[in-house]
PyMOL Python script that loads the backbone (N, CA, C, O; Angstrom):
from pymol import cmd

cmd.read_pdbstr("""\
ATOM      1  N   UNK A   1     -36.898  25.140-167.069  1.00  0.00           N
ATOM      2  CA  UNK A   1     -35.608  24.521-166.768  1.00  0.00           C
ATOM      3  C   UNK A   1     -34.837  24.315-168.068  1.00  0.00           C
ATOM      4  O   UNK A   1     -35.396  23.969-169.108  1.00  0.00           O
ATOM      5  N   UNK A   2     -33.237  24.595-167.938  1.00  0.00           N
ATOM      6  CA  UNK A   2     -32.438  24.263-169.017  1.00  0.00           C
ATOM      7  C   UNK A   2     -32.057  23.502-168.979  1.00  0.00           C
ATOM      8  O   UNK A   2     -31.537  23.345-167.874  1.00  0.00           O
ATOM      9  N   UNK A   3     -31.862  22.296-169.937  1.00  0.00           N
ATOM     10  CA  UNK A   3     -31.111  21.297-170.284  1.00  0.00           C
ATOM     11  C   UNK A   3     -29.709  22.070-171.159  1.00  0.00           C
ATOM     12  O   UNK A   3     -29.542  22.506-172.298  1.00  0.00           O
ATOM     13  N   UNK A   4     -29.126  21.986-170.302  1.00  0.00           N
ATOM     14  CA  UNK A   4     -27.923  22.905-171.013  1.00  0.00           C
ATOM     15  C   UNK A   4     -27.196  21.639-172.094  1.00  0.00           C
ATOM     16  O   UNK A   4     -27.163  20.418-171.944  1.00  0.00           O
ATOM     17  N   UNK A   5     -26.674  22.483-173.166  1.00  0.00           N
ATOM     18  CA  UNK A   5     -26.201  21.417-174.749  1.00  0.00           C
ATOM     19  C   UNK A   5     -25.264  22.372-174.780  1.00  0.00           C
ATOM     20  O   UNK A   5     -24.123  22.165-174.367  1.00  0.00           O
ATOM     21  N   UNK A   6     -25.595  23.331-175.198  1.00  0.00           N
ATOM     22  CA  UNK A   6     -24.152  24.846-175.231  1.00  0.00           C
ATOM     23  C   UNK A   6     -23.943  25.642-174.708  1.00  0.00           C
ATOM     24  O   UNK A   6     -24.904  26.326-174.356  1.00  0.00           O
ATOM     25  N   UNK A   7     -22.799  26.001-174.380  1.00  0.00           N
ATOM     26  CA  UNK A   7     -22.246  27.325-173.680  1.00  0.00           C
ATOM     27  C   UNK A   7     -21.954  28.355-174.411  1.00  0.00           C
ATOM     28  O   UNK A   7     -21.358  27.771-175.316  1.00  0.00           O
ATOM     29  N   UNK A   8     -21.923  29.745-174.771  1.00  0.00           N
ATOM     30  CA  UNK A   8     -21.693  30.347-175.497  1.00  0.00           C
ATOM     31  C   UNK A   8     -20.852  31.750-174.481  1.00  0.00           C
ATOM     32  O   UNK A   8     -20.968  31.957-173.273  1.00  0.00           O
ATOM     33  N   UNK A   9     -20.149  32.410-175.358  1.00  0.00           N
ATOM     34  CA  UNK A   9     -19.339  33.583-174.251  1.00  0.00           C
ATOM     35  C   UNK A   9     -19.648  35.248-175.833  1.00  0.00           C
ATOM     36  O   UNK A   9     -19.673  35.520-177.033  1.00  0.00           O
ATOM     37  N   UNK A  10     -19.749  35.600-174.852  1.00  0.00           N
ATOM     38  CA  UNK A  10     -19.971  37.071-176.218  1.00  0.00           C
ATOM     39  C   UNK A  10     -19.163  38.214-175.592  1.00  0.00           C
ATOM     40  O   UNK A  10     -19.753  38.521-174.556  1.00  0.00           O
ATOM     41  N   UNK A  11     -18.039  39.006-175.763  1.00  0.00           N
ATOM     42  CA  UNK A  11     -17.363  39.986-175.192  1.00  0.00           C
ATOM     43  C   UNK A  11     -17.454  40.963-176.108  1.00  0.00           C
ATOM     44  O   UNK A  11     -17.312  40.837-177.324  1.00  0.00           O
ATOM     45  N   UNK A  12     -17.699  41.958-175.494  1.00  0.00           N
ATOM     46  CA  UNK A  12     -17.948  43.498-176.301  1.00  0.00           C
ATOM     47  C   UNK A  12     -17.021  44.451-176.013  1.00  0.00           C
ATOM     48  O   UNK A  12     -17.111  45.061-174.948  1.00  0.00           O
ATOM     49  N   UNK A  13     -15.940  44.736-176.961  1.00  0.00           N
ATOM     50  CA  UNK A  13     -14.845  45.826-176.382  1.00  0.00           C
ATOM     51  C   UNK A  13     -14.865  46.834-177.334  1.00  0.00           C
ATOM     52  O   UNK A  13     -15.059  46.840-178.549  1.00  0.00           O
ATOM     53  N   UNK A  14     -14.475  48.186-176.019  1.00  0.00           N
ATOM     54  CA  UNK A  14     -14.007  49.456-176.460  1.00  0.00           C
ATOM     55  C   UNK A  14     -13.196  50.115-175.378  1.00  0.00           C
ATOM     56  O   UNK A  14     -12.100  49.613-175.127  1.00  0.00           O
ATOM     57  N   UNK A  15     -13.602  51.208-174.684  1.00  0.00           N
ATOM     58  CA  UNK A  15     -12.841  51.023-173.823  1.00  0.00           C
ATOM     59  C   UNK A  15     -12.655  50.280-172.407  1.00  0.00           C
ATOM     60  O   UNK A  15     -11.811  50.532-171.548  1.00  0.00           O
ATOM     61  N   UNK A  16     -13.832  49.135-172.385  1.00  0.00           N
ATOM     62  CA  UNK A  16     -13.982  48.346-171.413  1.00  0.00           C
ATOM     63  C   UNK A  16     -14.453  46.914-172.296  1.00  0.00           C
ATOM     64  O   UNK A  16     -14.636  46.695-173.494  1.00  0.00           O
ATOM     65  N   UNK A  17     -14.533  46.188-171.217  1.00  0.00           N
ATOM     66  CA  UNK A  17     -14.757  44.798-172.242  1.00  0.00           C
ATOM     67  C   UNK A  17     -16.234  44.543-171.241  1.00  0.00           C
ATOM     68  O   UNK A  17     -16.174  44.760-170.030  1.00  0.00           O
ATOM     69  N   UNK A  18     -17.621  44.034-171.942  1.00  0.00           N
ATOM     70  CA  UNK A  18     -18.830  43.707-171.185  1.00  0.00           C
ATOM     71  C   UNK A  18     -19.070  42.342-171.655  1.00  0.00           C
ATOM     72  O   UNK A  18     -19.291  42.022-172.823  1.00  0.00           O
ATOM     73  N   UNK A  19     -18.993  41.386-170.405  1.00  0.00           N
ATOM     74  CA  UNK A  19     -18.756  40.011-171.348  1.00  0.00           C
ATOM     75  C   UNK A  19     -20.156  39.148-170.465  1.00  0.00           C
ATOM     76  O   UNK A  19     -20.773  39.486-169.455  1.00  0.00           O
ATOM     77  N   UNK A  20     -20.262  38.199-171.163  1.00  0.00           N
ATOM     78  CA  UNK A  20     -22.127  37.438-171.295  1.00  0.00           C
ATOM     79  C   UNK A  20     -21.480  35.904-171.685  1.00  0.00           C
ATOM     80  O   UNK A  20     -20.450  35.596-172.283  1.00  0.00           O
ATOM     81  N   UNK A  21     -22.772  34.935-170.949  1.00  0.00           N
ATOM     82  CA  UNK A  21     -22.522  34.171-170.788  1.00  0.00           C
ATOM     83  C   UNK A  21     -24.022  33.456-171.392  1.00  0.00           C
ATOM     84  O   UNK A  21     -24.996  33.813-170.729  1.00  0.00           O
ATOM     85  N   UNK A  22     -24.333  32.521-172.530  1.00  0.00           N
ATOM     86  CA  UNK A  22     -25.270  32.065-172.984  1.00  0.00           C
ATOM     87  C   UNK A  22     -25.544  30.472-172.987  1.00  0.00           C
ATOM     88  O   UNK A  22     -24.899  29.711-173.708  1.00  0.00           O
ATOM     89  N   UNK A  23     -26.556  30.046-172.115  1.00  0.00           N
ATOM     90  CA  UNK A  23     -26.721  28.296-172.367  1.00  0.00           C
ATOM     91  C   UNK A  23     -27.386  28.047-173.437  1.00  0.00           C
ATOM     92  O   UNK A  23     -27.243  28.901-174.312  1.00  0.00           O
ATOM     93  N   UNK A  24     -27.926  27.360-173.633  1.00  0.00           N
ATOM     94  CA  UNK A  24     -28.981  27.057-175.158  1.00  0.00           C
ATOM     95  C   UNK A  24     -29.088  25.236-175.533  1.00  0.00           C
ATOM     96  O   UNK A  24     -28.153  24.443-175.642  1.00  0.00           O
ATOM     97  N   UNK A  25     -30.457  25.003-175.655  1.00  0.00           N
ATOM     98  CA  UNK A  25     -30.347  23.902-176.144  1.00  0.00           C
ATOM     99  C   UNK A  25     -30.091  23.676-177.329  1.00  0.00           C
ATOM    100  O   UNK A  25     -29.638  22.578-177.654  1.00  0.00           O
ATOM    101  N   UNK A  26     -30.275  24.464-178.061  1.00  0.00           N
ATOM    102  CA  UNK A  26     -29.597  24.197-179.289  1.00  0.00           C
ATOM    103  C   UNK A  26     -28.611  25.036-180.187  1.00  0.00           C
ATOM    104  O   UNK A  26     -28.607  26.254-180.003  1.00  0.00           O
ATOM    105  N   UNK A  27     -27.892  24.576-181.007  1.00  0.00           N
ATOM    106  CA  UNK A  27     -26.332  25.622-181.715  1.00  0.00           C
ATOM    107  C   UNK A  27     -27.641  26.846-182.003  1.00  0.00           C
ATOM    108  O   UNK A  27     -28.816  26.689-182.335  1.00  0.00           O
ATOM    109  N   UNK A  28     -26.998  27.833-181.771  1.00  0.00           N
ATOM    110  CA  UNK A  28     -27.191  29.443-182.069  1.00  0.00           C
ATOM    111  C   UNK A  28     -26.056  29.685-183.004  1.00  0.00           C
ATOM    112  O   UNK A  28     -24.903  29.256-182.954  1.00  0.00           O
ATOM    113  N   UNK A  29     -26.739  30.607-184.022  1.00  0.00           N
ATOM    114  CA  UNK A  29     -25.213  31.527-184.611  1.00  0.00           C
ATOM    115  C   UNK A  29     -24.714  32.942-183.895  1.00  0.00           C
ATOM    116  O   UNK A  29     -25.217  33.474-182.905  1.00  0.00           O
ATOM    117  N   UNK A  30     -24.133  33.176-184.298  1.00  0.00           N
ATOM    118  CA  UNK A  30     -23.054  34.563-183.997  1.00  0.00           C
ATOM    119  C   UNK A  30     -24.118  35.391-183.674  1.00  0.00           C
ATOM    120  O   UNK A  30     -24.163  35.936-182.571  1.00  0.00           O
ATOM    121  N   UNK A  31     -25.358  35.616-184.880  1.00  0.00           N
ATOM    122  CA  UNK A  31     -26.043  36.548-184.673  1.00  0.00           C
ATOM    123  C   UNK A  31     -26.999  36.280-183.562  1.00  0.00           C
ATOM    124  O   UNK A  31     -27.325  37.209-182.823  1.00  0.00           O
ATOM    125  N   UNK A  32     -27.534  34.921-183.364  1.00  0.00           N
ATOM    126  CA  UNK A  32     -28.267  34.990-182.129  1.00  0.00           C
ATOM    127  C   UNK A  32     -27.664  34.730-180.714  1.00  0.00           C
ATOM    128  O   UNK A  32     -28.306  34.480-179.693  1.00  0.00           O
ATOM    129  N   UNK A  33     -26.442  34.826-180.831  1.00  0.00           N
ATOM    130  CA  UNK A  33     -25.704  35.151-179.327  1.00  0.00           C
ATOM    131  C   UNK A  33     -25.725  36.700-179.158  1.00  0.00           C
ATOM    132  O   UNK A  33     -25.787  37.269-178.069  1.00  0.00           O
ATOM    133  N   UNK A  34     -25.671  37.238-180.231  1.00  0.00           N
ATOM    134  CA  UNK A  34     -24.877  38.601-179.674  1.00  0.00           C
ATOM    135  C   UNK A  34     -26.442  39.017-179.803  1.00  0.00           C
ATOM    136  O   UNK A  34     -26.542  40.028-179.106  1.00  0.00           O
ATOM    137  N   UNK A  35     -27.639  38.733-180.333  1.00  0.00           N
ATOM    138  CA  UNK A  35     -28.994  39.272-180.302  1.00  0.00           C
ATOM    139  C   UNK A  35     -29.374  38.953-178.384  1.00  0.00           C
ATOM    140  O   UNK A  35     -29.685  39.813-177.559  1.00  0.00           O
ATOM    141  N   UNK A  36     -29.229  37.691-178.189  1.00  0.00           N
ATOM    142  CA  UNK A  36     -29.584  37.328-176.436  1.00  0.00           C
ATOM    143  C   UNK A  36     -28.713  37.711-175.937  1.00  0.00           C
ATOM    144  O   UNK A  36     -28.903  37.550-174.731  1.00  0.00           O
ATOM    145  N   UNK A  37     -27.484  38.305-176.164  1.00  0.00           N
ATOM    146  CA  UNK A  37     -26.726  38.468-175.430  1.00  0.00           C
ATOM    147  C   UNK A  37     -27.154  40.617-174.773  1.00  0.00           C
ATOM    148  O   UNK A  37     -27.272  41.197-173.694  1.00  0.00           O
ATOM    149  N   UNK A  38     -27.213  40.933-176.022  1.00  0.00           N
ATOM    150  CA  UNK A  38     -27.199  42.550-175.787  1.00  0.00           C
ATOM    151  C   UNK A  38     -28.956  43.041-175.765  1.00  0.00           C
ATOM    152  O   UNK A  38     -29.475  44.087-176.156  1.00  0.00           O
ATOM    153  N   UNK A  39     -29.704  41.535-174.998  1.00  0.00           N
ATOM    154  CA  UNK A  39     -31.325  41.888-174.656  1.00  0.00           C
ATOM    155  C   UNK A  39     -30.770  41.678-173.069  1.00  0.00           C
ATOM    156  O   UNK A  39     -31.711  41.378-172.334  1.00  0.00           O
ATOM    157  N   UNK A  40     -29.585  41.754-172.424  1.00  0.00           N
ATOM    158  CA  UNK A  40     -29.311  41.792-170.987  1.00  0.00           C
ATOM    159  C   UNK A  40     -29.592  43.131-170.401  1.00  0.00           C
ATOM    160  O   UNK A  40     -29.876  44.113-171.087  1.00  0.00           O
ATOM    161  N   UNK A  41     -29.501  43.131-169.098  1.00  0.00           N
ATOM    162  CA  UNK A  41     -29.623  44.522-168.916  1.00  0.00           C
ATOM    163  C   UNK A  41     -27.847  44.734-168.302  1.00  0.00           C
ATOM    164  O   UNK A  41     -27.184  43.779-167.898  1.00  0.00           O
ATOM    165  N   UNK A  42     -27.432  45.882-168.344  1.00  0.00           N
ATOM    166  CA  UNK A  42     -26.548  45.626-167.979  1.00  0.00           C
ATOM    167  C   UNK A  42     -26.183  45.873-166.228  1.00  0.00           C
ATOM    168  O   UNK A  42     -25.464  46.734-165.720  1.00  0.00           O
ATOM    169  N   UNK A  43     -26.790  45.029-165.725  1.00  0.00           N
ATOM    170  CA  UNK A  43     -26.246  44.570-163.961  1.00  0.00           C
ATOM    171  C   UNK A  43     -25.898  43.247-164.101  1.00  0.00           C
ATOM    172  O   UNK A  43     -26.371  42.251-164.648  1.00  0.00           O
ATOM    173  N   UNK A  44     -24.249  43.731-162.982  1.00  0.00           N
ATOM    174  CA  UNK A  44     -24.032  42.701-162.784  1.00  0.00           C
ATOM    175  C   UNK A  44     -24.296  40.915-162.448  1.00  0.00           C
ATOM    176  O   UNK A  44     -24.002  40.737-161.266  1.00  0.00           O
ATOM    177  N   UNK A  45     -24.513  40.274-162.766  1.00  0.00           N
ATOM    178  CA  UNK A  45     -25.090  39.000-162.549  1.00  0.00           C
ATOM    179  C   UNK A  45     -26.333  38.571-163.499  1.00  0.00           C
ATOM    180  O   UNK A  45     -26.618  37.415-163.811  1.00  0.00           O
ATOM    181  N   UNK A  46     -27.193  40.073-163.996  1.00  0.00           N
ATOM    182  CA  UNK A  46     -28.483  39.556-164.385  1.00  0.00           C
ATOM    183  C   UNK A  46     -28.573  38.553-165.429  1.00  0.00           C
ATOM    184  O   UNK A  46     -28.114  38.610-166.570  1.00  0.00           O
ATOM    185  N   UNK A  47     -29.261  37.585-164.845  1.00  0.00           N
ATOM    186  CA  UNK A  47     -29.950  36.514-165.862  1.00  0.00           C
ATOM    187  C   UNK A  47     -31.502  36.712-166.236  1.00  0.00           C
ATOM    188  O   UNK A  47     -32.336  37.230-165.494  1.00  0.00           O
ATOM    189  N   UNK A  48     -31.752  36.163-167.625  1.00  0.00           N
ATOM    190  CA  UNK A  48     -32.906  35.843-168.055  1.00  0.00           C
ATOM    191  C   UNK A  48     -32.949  34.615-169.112  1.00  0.00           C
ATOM    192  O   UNK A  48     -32.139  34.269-169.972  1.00  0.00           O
ATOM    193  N   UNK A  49     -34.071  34.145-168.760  1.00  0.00           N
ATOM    194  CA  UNK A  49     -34.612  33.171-169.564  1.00  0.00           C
ATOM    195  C   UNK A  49     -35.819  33.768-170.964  1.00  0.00           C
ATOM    196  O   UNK A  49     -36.689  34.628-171.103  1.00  0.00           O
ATOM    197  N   UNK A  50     -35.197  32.720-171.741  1.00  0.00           N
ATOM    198  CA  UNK A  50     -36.150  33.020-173.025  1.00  0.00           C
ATOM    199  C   UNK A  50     -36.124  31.622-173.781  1.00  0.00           C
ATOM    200  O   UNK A  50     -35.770  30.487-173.462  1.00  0.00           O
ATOM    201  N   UNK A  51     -36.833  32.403-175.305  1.00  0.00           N
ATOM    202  CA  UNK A  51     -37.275  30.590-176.150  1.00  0.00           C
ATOM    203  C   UNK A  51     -38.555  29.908-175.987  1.00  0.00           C
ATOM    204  O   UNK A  51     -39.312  29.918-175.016  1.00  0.00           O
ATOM    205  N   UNK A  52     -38.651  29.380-176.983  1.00  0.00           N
ATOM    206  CA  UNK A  52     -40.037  28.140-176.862  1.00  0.00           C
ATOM    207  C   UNK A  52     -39.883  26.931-176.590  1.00  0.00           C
ATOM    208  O   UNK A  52     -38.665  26.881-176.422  1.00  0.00           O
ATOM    209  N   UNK A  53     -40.280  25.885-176.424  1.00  0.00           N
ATOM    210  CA  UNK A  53     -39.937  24.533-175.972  1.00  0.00           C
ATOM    211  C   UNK A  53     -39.064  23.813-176.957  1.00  0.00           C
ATOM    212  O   UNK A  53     -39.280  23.946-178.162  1.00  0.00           O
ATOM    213  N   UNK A  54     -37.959  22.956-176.451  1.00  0.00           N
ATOM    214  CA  UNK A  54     -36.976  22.978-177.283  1.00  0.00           C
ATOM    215  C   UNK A  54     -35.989  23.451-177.463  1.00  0.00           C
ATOM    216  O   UNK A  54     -34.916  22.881-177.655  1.00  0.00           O
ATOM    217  N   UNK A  55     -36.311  25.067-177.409  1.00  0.00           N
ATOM    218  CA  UNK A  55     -35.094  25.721-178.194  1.00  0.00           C
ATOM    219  C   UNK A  55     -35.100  27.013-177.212  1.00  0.00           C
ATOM    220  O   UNK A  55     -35.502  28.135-177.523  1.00  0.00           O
ATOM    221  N   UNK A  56     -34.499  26.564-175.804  1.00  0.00           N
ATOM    222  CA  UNK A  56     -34.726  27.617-174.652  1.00  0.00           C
ATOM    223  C   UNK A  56     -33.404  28.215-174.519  1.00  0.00           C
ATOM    224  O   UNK A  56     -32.431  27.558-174.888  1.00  0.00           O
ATOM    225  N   UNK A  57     -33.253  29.395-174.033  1.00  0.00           N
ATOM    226  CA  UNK A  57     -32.248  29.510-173.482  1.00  0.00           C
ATOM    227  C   UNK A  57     -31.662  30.696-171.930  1.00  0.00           C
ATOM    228  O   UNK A  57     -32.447  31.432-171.331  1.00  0.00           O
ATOM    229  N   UNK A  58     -30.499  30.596-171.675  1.00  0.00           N
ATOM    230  CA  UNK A  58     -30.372  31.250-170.323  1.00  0.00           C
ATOM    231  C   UNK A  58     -29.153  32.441-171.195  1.00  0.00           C
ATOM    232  O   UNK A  58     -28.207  32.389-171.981  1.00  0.00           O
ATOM    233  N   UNK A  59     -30.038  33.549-170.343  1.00  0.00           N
ATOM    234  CA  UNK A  59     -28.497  35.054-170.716  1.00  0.00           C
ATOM    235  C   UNK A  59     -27.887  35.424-169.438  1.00  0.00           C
ATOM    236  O   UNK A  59     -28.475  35.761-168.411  1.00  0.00           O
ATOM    237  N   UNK A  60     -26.498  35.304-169.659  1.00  0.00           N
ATOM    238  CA  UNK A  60     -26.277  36.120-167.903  1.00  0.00           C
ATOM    239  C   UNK A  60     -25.110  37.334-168.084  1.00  0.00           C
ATOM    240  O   UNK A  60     -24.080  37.067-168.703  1.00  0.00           O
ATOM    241  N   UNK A  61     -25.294  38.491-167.592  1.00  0.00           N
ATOM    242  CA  UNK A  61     -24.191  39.487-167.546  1.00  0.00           C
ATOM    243  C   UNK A  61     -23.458  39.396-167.262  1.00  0.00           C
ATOM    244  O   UNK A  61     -23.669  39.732-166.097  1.00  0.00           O
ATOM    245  N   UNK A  62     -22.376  39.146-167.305  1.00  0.00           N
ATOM    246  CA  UNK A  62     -21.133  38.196-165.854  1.00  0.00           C
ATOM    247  C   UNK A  62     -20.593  40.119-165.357  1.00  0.00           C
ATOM    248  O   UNK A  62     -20.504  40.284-164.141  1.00  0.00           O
ATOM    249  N   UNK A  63     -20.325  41.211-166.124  1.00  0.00           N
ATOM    250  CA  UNK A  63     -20.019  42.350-165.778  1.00  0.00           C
ATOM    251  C   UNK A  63     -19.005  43.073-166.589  1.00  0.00           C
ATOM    252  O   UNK A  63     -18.676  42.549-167.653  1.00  0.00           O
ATOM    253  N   UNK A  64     -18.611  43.891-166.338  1.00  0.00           N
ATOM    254  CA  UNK A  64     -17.716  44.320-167.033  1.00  0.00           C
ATOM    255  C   UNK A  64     -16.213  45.271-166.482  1.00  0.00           C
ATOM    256  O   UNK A  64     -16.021  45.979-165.494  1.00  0.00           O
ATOM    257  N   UNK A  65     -15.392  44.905-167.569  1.00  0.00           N
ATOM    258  CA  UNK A  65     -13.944  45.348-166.801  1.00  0.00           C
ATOM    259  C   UNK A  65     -13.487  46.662-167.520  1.00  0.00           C
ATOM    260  O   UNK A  65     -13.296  46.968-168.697  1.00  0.00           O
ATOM    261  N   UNK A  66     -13.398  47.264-166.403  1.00  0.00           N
ATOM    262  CA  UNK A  66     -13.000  48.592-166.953  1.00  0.00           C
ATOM    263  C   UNK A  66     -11.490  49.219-167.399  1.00  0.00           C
ATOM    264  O   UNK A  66     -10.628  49.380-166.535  1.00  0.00           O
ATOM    265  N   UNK A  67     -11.257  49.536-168.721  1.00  0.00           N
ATOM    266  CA  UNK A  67     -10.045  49.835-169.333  1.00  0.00           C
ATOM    267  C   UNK A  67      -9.045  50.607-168.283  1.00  0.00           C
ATOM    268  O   UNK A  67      -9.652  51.222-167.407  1.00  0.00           O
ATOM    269  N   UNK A  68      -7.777  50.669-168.232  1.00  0.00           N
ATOM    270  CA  UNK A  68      -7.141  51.934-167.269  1.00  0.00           C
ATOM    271  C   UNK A  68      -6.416  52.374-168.203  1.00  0.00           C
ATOM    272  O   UNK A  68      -6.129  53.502-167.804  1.00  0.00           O
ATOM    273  N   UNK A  69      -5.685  52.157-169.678  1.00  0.00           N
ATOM    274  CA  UNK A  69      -4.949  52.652-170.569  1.00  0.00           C
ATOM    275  C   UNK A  69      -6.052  52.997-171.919  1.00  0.00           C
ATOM    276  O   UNK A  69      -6.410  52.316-172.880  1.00  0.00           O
ATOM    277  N   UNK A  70      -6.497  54.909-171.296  1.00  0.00           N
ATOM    278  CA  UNK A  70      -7.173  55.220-172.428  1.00  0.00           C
ATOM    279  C   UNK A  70      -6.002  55.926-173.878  1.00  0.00           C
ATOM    280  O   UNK A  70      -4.924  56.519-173.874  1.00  0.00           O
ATOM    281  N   UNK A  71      -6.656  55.598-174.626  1.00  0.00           N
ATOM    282  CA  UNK A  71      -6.305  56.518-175.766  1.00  0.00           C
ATOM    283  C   UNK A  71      -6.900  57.579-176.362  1.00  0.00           C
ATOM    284  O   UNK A  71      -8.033  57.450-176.826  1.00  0.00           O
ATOM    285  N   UNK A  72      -6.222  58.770-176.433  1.00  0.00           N
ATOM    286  CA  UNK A  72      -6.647  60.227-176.476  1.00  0.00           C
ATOM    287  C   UNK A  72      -6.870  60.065-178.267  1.00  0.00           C
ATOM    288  O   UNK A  72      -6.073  59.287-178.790  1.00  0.00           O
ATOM    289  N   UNK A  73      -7.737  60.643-179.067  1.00  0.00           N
ATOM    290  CA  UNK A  73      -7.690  61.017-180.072  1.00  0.00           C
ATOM    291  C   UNK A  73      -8.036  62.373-180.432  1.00  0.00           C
ATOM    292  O   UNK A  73      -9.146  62.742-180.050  1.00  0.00           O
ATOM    293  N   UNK A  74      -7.187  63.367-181.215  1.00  0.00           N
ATOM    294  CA  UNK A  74      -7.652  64.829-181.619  1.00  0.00           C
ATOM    295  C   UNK A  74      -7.917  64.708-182.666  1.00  0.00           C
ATOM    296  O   UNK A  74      -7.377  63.948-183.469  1.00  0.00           O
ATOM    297  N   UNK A  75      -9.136  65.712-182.922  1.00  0.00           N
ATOM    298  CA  UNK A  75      -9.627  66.072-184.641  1.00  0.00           C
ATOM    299  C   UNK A  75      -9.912  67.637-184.084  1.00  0.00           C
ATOM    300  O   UNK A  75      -9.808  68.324-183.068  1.00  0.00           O
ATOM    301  N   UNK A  76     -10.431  67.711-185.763  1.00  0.00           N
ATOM    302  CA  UNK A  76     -10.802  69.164-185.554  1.00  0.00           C
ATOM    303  C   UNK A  76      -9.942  70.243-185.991  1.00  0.00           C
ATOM    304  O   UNK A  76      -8.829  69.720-185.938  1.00  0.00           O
ATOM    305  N   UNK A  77      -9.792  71.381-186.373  1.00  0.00           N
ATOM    306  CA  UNK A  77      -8.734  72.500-186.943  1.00  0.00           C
ATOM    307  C   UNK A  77      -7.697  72.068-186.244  1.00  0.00           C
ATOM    308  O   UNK A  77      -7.597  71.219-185.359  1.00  0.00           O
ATOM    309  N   UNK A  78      -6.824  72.876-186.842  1.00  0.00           N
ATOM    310  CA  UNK A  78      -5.067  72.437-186.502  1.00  0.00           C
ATOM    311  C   UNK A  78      -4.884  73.738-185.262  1.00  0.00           C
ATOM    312  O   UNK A  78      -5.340  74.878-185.184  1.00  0.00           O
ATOM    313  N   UNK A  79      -3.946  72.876-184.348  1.00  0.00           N
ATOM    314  CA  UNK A  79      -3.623  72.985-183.063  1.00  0.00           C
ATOM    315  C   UNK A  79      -2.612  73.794-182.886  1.00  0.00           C
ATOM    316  O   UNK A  79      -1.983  73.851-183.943  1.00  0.00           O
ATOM    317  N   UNK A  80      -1.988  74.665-181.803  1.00  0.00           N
ATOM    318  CA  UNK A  80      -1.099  75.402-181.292  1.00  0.00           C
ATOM    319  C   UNK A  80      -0.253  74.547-181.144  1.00  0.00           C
ATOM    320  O   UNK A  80      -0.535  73.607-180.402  1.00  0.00           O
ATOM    321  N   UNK A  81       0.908  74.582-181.723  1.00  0.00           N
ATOM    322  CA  UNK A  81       2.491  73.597-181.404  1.00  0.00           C
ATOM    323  C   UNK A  81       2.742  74.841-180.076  1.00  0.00           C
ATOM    324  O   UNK A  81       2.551  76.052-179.966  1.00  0.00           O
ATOM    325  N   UNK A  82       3.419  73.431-178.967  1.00  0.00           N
ATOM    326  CA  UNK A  82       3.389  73.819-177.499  1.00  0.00           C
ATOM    327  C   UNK A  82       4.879  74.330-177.369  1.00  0.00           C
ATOM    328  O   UNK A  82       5.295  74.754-176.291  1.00  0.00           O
TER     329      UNK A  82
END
""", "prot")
cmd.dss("prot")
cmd.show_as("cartoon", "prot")
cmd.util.cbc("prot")
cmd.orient("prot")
């Protein structure tokens, strides 16, 4: 069981945003949100529990939103003017 103390939110963007939701009894840094955060699997909803006594915490996937304005980038040798 969590005694929830913090909430934490971690969003991952590129062309979609995959965003996570972290309890914890105790302050985490940057690096150990985004470490519990990207040990999720990625389905929707999944939670897991981790930690030793004390210092527990809950991960949850909340899901992810998918971009509709991609951006094209070209490389590579030079192109046929149309």
């Amino acid at each position: 069981m969590i005694t929830k103390k913090y909430t934490y939110t971690y969003d991952e963007y590129s062309q979609d945003t995959r965003s996570y939701e972290i309890e914890s009894e105790v302050m985490l840094t940057e690096e150990e949100v985004q470490d519990i955060a990207l040990g999720c699997d990625l389905k929707d909803g999944y939670t897991y529990e981790g930690g030793e006594k004390g210092k527990k915490y809950k991960a949850k996937f909340i899901g992810t939103e998918f971009g509709d304005d991609s951006q094209p980038e070209y490389g590579g040798d030079e192109y046929k003017e149309e």
